[in-house]
C-alpha positions in Angstrom: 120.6 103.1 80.6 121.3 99.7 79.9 118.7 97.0 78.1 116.8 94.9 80.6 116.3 91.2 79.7 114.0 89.0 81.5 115.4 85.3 81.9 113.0 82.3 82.3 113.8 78.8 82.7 113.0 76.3 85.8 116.7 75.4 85.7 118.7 77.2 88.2 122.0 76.8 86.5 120.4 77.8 82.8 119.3 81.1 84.6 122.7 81.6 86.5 124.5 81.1 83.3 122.7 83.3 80.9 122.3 86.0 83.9 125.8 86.0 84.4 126.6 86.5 80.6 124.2 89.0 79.8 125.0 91.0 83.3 128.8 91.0 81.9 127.8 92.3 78.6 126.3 95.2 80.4 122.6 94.0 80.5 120.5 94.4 83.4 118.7 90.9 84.1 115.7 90.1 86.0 114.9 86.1 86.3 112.2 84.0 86.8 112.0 80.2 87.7 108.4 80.0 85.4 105.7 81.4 83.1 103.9 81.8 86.4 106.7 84.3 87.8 107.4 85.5 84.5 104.0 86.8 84.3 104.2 88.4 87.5 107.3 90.4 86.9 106.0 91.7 83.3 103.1 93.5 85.3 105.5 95.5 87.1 108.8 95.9 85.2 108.8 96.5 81.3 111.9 94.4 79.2 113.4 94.9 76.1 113.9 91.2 75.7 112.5 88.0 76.9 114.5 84.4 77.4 112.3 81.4 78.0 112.4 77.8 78.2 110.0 75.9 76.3 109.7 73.0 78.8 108.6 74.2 82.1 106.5 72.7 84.6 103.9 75.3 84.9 103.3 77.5 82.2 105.3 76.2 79.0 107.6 78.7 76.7 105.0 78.5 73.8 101.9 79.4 76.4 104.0 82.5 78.3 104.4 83.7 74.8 101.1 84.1 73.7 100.3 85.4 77.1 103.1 88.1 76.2 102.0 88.4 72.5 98.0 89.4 74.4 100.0 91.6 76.7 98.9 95.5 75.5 102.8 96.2 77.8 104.5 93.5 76.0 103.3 92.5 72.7 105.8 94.1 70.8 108.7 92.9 73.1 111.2 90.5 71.5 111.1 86.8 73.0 113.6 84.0 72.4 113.2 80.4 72.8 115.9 78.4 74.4 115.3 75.4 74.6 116.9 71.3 74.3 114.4 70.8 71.4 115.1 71.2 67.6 112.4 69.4 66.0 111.1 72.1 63.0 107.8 70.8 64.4 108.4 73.0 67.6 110.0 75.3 66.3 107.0 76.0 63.7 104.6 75.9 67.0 107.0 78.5 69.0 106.8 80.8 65.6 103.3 80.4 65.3 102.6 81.7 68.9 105.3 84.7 68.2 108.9 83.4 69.3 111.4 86.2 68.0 114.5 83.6 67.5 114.7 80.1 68.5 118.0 79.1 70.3 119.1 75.0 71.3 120.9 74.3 74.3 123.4 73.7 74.8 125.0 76.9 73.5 128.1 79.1 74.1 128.2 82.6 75.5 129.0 83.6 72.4 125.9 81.9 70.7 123.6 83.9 73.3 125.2 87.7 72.7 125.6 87.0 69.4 121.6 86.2 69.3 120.9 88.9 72.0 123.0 91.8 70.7 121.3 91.1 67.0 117.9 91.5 68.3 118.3 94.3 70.8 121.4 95.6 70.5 
């Protein structure tokens, strides 16, 4: 049975990328286009691995991960940051609220198995 990743990002074309890499790799990929959504889909689906955005318009990366950190489903699941920002500042804040890895865009296929297959396999 193969891994199932849940994408977030409000960017259509970030979601279509990383879907279509992760779906070739052999992943099964659900995608959301928010923390809102994201949310939603975690009540009825459980992943092995979470991708999210840090800027989104209406729940940001660092709040859907403490919303998944509270989650008694999800707490333990892996998330990822990927996001255009590389200040250590945000990075330290994404840490601090439980960010598994912390990825900058833009990044190569390659960049995102290599992160995915190290954390899940």
């Amino acid at each position: 049975m193969p891994k199932k990743i849940l994408v977030v990002d409000d960017s259509s074309v970030i979601r279509q990328v990383e879907e279509t890499v992760l779906v070739k790799a052999g992943y099964e990929v659900a995608s959301a286009n928010g923390g809102k959504e994201a949310i939603r889909k975690m009540e009825t689906a459980t992943f092995n691995l979470i991708l999210t955005d840090l800027n989104m318009p209406d729940i940001d990366g660092v709040s859907l991960i403490k919303q998944v950190r509270a989650s008694a489903k999800h707490r333990l699941t892996p998330v990822v940051m990927i996001t255009t920002e590389s200040k250590d500042s945000k990075k330290q804040e994404g840490k601090s609220a439980g960010a598994t890895a912390w990825m900058v865009k833009p990044f190569t296929p390659e960049q995102l198995l290599s992160v995915v297959k190290r954390i899940i396999g």
